[in-house]
C-alpha positions as CSV (number, residue, x, y, z in Angstrom):
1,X,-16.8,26.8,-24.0
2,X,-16.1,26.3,-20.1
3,X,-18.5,23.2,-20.0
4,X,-17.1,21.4,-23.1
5,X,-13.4,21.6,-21.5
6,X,-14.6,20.2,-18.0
7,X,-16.6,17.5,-20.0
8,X,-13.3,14.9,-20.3
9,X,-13.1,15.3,-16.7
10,X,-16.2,14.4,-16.0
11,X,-16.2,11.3,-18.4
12,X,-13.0,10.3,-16.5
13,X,-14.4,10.9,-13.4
14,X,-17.3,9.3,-14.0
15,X,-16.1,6.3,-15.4
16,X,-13.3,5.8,-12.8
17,X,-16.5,6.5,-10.3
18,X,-18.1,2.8,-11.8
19,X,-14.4,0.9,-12.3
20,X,-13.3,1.4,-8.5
21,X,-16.9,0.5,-7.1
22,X,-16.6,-2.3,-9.3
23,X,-13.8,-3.2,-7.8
24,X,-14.9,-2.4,-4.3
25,X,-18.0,-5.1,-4.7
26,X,-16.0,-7.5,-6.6
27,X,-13.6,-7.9,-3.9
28,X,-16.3,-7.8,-0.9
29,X,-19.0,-9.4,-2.4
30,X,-16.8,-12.7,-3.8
31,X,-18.2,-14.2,0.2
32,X,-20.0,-12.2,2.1
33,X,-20.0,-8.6,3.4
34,X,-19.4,-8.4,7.1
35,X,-22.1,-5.9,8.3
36,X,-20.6,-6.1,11.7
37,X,-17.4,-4.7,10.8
38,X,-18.9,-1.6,9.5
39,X,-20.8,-0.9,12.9
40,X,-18.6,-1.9,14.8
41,X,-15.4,0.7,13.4
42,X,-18.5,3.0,12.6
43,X,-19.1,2.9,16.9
44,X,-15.0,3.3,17.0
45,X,-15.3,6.5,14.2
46,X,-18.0,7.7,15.9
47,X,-16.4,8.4,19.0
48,X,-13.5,9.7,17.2
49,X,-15.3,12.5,15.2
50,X,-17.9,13.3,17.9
51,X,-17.6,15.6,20.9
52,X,-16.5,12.1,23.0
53,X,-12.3,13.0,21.9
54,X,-11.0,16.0,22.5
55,X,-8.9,16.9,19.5
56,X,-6.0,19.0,20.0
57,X,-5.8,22.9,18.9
58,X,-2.1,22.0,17.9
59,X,-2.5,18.9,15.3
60,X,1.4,18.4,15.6
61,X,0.6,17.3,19.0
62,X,-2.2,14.9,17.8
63,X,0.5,13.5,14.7
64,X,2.9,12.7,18.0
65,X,0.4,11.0,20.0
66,X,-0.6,9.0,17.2
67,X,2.9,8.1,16.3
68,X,3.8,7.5,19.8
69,X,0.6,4.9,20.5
70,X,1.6,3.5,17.5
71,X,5.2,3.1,18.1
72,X,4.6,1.5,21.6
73,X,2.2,-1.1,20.3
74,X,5.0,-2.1,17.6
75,X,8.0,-2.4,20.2
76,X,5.2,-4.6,22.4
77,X,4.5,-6.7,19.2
78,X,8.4,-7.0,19.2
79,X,8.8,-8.2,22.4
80,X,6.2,-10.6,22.6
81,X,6.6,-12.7,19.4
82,X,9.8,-13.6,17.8
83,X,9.0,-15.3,14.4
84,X,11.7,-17.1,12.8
85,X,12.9,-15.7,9.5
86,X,11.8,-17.9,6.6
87,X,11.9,-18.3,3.2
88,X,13.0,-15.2,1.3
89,X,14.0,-13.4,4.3
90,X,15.7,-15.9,5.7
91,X,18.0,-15.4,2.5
92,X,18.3,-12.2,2.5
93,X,19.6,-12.1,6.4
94,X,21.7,-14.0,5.1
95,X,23.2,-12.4,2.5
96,X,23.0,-9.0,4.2
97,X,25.7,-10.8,7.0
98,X,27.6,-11.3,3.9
99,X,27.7,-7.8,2.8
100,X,27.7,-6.4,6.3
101,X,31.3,-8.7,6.4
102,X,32.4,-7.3,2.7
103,X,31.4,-10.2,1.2
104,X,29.4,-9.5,-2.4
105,X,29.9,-13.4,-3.5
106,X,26.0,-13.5,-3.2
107,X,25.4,-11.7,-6.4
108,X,26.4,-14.3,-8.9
109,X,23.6,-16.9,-7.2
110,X,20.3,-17.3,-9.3
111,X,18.4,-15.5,-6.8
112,X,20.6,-12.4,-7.3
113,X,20.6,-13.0,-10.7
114,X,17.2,-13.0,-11.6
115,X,16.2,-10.2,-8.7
116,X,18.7,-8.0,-8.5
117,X,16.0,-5.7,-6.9
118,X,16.9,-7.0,-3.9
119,X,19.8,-5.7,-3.4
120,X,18.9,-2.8,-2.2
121,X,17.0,-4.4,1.0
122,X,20.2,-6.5,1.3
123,X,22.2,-3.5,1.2
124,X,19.9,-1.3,3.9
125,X,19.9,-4.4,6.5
126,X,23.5,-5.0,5.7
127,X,24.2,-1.3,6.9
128,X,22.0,-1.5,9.8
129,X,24.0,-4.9,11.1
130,X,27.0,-3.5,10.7
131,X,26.0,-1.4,13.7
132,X,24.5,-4.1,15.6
133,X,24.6,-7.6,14.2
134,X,21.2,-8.6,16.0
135,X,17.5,-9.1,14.0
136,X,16.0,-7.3,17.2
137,X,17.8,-4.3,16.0
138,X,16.1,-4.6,12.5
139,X,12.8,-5.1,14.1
140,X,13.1,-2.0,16.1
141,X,13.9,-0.1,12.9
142,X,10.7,-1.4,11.4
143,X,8.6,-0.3,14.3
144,X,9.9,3.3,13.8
145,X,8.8,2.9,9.7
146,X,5.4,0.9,10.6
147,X,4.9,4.0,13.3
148,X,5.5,6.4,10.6
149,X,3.2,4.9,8.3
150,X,0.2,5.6,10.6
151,X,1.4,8.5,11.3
152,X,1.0,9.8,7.5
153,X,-2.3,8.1,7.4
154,X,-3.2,10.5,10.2
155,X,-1.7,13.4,8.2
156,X,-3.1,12.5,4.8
157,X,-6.8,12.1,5.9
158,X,-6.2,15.0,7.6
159,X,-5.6,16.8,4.3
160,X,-8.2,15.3,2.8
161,X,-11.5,15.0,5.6
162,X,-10.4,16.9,8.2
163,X,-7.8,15.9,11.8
164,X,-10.7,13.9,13.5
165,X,-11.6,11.9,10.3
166,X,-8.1,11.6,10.1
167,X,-7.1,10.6,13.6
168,X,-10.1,7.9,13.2
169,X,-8.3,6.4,10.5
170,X,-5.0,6.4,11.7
171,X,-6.0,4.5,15.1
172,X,-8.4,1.9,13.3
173,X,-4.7,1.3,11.1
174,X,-2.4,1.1,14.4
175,X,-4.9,-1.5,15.9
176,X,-5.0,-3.6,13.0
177,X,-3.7,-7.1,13.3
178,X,-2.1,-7.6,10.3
179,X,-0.2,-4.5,9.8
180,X,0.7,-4.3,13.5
181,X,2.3,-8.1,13.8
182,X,4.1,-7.9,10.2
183,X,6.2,-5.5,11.8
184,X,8.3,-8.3,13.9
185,X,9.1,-9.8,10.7
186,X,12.3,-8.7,8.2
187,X,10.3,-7.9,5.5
188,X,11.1,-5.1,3.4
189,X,7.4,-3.8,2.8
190,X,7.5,-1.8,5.9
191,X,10.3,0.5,5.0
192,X,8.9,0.8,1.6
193,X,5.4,1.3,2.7
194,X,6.7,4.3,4.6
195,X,7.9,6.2,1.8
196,X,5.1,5.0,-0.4
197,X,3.1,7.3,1.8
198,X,5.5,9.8,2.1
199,X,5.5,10.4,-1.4
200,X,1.6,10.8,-1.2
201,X,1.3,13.0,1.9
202,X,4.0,15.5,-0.2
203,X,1.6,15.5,-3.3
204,X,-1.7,15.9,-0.4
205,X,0.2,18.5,2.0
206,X,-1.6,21.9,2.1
207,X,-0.1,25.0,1.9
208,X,0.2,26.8,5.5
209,X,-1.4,29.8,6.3
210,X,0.8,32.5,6.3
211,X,3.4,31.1,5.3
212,X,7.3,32.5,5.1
213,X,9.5,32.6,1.8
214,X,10.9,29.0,2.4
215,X,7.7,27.2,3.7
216,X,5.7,28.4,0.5
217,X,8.9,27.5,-1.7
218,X,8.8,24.2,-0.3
219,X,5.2,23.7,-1.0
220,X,5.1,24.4,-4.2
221,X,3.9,22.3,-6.8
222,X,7.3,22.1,-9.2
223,X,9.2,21.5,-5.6
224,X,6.3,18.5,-4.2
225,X,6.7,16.9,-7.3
226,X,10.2,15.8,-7.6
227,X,10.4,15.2,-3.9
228,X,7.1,12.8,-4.1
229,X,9.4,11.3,-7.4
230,X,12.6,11.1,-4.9
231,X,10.8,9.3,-2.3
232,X,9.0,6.8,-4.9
233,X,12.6,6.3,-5.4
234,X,13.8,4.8,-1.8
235,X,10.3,2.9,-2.0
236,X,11.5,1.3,-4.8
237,X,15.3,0.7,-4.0
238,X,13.4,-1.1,-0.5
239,X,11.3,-3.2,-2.2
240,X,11.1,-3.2,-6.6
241,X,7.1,-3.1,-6.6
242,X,6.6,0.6,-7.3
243,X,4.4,0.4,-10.4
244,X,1.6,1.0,-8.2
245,X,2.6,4.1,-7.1
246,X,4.3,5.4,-10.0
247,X,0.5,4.4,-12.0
248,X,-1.7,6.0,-9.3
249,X,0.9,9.2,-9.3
250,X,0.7,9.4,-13.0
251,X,-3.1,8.8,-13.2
252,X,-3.7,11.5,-10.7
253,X,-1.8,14.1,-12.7
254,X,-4.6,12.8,-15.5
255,X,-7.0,13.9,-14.0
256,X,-5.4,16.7,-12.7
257,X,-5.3,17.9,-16.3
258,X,-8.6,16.8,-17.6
259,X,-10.3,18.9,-14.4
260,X,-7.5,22.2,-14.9
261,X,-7.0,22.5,-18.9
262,X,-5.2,25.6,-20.4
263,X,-1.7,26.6,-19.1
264,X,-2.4,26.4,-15.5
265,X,-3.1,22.5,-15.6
266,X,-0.1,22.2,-17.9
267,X,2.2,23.7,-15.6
268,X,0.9,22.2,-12.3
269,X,0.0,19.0,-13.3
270,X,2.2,18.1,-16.8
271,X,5.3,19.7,-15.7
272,X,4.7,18.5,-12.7
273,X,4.4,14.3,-13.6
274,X,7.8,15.3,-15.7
275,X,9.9,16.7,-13.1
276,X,8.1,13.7,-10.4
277,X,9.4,10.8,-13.0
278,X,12.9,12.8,-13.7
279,X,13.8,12.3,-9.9
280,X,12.4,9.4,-9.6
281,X,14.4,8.1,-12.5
282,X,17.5,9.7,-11.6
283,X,17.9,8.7,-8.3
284,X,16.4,5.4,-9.1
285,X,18.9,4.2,-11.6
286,X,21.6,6.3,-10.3
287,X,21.5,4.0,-7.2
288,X,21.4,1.2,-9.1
289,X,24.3,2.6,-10.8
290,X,26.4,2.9,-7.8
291,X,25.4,-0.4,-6.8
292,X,27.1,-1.9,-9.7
293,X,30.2,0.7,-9.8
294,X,30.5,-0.6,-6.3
295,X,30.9,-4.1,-7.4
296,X,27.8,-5.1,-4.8
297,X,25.8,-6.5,-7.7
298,X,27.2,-6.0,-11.4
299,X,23.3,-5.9,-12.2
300,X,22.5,-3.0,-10.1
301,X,18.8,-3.1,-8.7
302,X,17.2,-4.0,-12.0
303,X,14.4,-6.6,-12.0
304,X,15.8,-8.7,-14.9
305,X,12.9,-11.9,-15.0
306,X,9.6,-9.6,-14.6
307,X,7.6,-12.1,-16.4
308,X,7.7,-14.5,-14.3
309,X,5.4,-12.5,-11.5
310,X,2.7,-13.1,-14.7
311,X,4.1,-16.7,-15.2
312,X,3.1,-17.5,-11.5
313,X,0.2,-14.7,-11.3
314,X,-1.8,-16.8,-14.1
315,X,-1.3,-19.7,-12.6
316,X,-4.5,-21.9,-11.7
317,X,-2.9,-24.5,-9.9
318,X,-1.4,-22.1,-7.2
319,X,-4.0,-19.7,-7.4
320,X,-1.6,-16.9,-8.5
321,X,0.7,-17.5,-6.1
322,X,4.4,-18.5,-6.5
323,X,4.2,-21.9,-7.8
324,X,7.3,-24.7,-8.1
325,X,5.2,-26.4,-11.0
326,X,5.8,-22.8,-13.2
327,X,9.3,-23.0,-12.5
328,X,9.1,-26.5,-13.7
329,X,7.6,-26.3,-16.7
330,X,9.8,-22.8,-17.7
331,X,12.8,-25.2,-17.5
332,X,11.2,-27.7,-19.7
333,X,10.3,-25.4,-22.1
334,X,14.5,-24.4,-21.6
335,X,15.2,-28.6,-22.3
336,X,13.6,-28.0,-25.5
337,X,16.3,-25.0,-26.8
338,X,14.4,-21.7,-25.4
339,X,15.9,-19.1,-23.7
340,X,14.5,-18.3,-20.2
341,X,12.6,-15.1,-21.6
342,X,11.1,-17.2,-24.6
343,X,10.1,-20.2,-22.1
344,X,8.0,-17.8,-19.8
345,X,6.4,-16.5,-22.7
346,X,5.6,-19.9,-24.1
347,X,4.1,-20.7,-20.7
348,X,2.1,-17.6,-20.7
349,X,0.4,-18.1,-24.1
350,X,-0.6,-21.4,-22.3
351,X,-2.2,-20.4,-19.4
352,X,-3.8,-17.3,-21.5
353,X,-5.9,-19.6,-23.8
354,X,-7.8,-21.0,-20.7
355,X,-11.6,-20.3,-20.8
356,X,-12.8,-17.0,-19.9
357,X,-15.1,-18.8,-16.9
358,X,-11.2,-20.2,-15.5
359,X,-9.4,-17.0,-15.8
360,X,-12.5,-15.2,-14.1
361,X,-12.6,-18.1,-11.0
362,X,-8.5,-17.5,-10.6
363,X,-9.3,-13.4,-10.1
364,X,-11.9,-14.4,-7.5
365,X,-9.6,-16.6,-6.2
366,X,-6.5,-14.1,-6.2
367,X,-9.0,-11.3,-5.0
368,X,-9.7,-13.3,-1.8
369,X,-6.1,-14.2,-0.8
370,X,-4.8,-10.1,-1.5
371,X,-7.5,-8.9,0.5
372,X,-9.6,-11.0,2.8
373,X,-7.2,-11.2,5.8
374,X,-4.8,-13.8,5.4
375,X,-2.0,-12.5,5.8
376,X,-0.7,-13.5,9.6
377,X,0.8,-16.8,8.8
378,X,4.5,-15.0,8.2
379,X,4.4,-12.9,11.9
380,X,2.1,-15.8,13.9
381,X,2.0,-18.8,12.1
382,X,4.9,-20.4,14.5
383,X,2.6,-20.0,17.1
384,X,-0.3,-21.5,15.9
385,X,0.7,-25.2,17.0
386,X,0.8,-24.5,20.4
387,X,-2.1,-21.7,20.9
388,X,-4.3,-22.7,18.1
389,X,-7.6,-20.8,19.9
390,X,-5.6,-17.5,19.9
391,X,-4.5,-18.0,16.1
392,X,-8.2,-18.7,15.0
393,X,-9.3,-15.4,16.9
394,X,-6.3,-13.2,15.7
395,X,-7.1,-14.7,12.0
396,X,-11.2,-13.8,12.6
397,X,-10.2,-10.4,13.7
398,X,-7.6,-9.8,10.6
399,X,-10.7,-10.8,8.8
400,X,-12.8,-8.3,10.5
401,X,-10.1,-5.8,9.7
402,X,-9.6,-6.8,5.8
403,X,-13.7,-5.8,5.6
404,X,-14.2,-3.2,7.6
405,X,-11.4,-1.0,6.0
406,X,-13.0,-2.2,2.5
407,X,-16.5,-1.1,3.6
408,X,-15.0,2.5,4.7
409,X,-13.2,3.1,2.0
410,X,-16.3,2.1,-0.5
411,X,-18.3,4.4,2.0
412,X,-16.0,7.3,1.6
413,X,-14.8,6.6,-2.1
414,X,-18.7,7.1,-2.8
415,X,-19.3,10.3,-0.5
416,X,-16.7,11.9,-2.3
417,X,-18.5,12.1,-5.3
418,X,-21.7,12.8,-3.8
419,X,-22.3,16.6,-4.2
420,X,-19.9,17.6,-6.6
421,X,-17.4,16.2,-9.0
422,X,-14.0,15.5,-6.0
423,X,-11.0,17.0,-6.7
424,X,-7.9,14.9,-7.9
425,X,-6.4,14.9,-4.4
426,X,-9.7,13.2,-3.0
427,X,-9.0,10.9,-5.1
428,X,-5.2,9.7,-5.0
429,X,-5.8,7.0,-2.1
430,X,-8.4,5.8,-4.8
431,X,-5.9,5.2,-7.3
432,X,-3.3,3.6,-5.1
433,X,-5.9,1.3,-4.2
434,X,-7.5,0.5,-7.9
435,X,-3.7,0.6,-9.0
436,X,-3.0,-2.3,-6.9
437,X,-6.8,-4.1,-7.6
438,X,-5.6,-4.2,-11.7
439,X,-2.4,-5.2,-11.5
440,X,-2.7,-8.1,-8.7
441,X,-4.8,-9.7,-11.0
442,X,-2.6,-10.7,-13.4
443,X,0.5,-10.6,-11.3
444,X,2.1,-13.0,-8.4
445,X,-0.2,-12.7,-5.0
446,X,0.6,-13.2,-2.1
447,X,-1.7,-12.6,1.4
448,X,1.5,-10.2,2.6
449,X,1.3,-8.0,-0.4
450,X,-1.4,-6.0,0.9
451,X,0.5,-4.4,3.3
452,X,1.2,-1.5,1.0
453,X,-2.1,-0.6,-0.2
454,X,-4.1,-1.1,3.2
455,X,-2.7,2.6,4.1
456,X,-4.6,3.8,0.8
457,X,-7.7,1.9,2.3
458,X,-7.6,3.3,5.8
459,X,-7.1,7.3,4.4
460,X,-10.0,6.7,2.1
461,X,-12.0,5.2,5.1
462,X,-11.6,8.5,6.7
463,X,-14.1,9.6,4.5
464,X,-16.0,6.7,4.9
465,X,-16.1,8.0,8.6
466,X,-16.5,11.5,7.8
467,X,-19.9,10.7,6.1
468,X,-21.1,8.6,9.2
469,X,-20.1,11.4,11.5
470,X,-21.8,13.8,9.1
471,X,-25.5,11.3,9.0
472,X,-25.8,10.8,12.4
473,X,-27.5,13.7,13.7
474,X,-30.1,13.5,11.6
475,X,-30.5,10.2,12.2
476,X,-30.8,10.7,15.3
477,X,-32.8,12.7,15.4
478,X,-35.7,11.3,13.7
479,X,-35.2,8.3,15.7
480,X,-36.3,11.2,18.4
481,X,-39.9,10.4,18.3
482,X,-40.1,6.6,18.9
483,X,-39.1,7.5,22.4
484,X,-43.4,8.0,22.7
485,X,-43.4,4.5,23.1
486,X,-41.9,4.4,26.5
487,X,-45.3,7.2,27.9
């Protein structure tokens, strides 16, 4: 009776084992794998986990230095490159001026219109300039988010693999390109990011040994659950792309229940994804709500044109990325007496009945923008007129970075499984990252959009480091005997 109840587990387990290393070599092997990263961060996680880095009794003093290192790179970032704000958040500094001067004229434009989930980054910026009307100040405020992000990788592989897998990690993420130099720009993916992994490390926390009446109150599943939902929430008032985490969250509980059946794994893990999506609801559209009781945007923060991130994500011509020729053809389909919704829709049954061989080369094509390190033209780009050999070496090493943290996180995806079936915590990081692999294949792309599932990446690469750590003495020690040779 005990095996046949564990056996949907292990079909899901199993099954999600071949669709995320699927994934894993579809993305690295559409060029080339870059052997070198994986030494070379092996080398870095090697003298991380070994005897070489002292690891602190007290971890909250490890979390601070991490966090601190972090936080001093940022404000350096900061101060040495100032990119100009365009596009998007060009508009929305602009419109957060307005509402920082009590001016909410913006919300009958097109933009506002059709987005209205941006309001709330409007709205957050708005606040913040009301205190200082300068970008520096936003910047800085980003620097304390990005800081806290590596700081919750650091804490979340240290759930998982252990605080020197975990510190690994964390430092390989803080000296990333990408990440690091995204954080002078006013993007709203950094304050979002933050509580993207907040909501993670509340579901990975452990309990504390010997804990008192509050501590174990607080870490109790019915109470992590609506606090992880609460802080999907903010993630998704910052910036409306949440279905990732919500879909990795909800698949986690899954599996939760296929590997706990009976009342237990009801309680923990069913109650537990009802009372995550009640908060998450309620203070999602209770904000949104507020926002158009307060006559900031009579649409609130809904996302009222989602098909067109499909319209442009099945685009061949742009490669999945926004594309003006979409729009185009959505408004001639409008000439012709459709609505907006009925237009995109037309436009998506056209660009569905392309050949199976097409729609495969645009995945390929979308996997390599999303995750082969290309995202530096929105922090460095300005620069790269007038220092075009330090763009082409910051662009080589964001490349570096992209693989390496693929390789890891394959590496430690796979030595998760190996022994035993992995408990659903193990794998959470996984789903965040598959979560994101699924869905940017049919949606909009864009090189930036990684940003939020590169965290995912880095925590399972602490595993990925773990496992080195844990094969080198051996290795080494049958490598012991060639040193006869030298006699």
């Amino acid at each position: 009776m005990k095996k046949s109840l564990s056996q949907p587990a292990n079909i899901l387990e199993t099954l999600f084992l071949f669709a995320m290393l699927g994934a894993f070599l579809w993305i690295i092997l559409g060029n080339y794998i870059s052997v070198l990263a994986l030494l070379s961060w092996a080398v870095i996680g090697w003298a991380c986990l070994g005897k070489r880095l002292p690891i602190p009794s007290r971890y909250a003093l490890l979390g601070t230095g991490i966090f601190l290192f972090s936080l001093i790179l940022r404000l350096a970032v900061v101060a040495a490159i100032d990119p100009p704000p365009v596009s998007d958040f060009d508009g929305l500094l602009r419109t957060s001026r307005q509402f920082a001067a009590g001016d909410y004229s913006f919300q009958y434009t097109d933009y506002y219109q059709h987005w209205a989930g941006q309001t709330g980054q409007v709205i957050y910026q708005g606040l913040l300039l009301r205190l200082w009307d300068n970008t520096l100040f936003l910047k800085l405020v980003n620097c304390l988010a990005g800081a806290g992000t590596d700081l919750l990788i650091y804490l979340c592989g240290r759930a998982l693999f252990g605080p020197r897998a975990g510190c690994a990690a964390a430092l390989l993420h803080t000296l990333a390109v990408f990440p690091l130099t995204l954080t002078a720009v006013l993007t709203n993916q950094i304050t979002a990011g933050f509580f993207t992994y907040l909501a993670l490390y509340v579901l990975l926390a452990p309990l504390p040994e010997n804990p008192g009446r509050l501590r174990t109150w607080l870490h109790r599943d019915m109470v992590k659950f609506p606090l992880a939902g609460l802080c999907a929430a903010l993630a998704n008032i910052a910036r409306p792309d949440a279905l990732i985490l919500l879909t990795a969250i909800s698949v986690y509980c899954v599996f939760g229940l296929a590997r706990r059946p009976g009342l237990a794994g009801l309680r923990q893990y069913g109650l537990g994804l009802l009372l995550f999506w009640a908060a998450y609801l309620l203070l999602f559209h209770g904000a949104s709500g507020m926002v158009a009781a307060c006559g900031v945007n009579e649409k609130g923060l809904a996302t009222g044109d989602s098909l067109a991130k499909l319209v442009f994500g099945l685009d061949a011509s742009s490669g999945g990325m926004y594309s003006y020729d979409s729009d185009w053809k959505v408004i001639g389909f409008m000439e012709q007496g459709l609505s907006r919704t009925e237009a995109q829709r037309a436009l998506l049954l056209e660009e569905l009945q392309a050949p199976i061989r097409d729609l495969l080369d645009l995945f390929d094509q979308k996997l390599g923008i999303l995750w082969k390190g290309r995202g530096l033209e929105w922090a460095l780009g300005h620069l790269s007129p007038y220092h075009p050999y330090l763009y082409d070496c910051a662009e080589k090493y964001d490349y570096f970075c992209a693989q390496g943290s693929l390789l890891l996180a394959m590496l430690g995806f796979v030595s998760a499984y190996a022994g035993k079936k992995p408990r659903p915590a193990c794998l959470l990081p996984a789903f965040m990252v598959f979560a994101g692999f699924a869905a940017y294949l049919l949606i909009e792309v864009q090189p930036r959009y990684v940003y939020s599932l590169q965290p995912a990446l880095y925590i399972l690469g602490a595993g990925g480091l773990a496992a080195i750590a844990r094969s080198m003495p051996p290795l080494l020690v049958k490598l012991r005997p060639q040193a006869v040779c030298q006699k």
